[in-house]
C-alpha positions in Angstrom: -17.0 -36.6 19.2 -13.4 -37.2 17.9 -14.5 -36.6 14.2 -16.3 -33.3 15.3 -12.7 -32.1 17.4 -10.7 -32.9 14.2 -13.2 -31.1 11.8 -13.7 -27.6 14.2 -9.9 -27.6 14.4 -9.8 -28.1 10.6 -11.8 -25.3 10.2 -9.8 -22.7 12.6 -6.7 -23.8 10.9 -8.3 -23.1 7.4 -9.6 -19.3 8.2 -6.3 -19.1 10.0 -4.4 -19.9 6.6 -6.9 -17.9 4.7 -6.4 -14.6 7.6 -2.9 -15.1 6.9 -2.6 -15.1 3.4 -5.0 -11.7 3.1 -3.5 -9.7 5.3 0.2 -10.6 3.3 -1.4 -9.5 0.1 0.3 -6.7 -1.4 -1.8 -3.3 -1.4 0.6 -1.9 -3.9 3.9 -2.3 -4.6 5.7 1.3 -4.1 9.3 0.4 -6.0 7.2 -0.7 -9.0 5.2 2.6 -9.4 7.9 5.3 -7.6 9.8 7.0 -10.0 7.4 6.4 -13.1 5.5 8.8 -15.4 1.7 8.7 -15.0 1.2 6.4 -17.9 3.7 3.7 -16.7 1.5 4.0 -13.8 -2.0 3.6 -15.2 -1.1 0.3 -16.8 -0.2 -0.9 -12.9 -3.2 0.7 -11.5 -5.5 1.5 -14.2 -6.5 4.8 -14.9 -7.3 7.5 -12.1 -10.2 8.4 -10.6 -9.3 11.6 -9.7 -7.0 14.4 -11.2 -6.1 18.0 -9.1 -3.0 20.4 -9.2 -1.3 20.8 -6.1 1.4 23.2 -5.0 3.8 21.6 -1.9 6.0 23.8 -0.6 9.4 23.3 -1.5 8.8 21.8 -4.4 9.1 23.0 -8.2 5.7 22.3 -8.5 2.5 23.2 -9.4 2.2 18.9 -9.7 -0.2 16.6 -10.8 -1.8 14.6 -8.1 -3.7 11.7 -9.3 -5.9 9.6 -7.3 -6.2 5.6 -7.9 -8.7 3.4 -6.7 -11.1 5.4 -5.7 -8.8 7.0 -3.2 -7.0 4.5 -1.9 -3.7 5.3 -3.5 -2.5 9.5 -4.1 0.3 10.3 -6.1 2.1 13.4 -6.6 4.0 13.6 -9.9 7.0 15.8 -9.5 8.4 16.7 -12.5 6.2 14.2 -14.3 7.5 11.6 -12.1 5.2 9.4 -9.0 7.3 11.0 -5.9 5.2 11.6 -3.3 3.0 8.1 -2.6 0.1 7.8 -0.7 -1.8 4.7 0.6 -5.0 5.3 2.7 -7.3 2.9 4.3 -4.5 0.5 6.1 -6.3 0.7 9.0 -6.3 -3.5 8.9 -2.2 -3.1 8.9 0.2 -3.2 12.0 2.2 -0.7 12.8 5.3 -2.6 12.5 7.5 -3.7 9.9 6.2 -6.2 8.9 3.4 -4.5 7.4 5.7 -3.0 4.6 5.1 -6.1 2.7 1.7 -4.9 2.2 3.6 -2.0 0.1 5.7 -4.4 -1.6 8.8 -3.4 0.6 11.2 -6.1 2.1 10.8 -5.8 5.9 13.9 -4.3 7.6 15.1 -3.0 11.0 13.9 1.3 10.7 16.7 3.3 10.7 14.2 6.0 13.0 11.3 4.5 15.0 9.0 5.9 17.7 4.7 6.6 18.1 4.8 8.6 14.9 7.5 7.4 12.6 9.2 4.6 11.1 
């Protein structure tokens, strides 16, 4: 009965560690692709799988947006550079910040925080 204890509790523990440890994996790390031209970012993320022109306002745009992983990650180049970044499908992530490891960002106190925005 002792040996059966030990190995159940062995077992939480390990799917515990192995939770952990996937939900701490980086999604994609934002300061390494911000800022870069669309080929700096295809050898990060491999090529897109989708490509449209968008217009923002207040931008000196029309932009490309290119779409990574099928969808997962947008990015707007402004002025040939990623600007605006978009990650989908975090619906596994806390709203916290702790979560911004997941975007390869350090966590930190938000300077603005409420329901909507951090």
């Amino acid at each position: 009965m002792k040996s059966m204890i030990c190995a159940i509790f062995t077992v939480i523990i390990a799917f515990t560690i192995i939770a952990a440890d996937s939900f701490g994996q980086t999604i994609v790390s934002i300061p390494d692709i911000a800022g870069k031209t669309p080929q700096e970012v295809a050898k990060i993320l491999d090529d897109p799988t989708a490509k449209e022109v968008v217009n923002p306002s207040r931008t000196p745009c029309p932009c490309d947006k290119l779409t990574y992983n099928n969808g997962q990650i947008e990015i707007v180049f402004i002025k040939g550079r990623a600007d605006w970044i978009t990650v989908n499908s975090m619906n596994d992530a806390a709203y916290s910040k702790n979560s911004l490891s997941l975007l390869g960002i350090a966590a930190r106190d938000p300077d603005i925080s409420n329901s909507n925005v951090m």
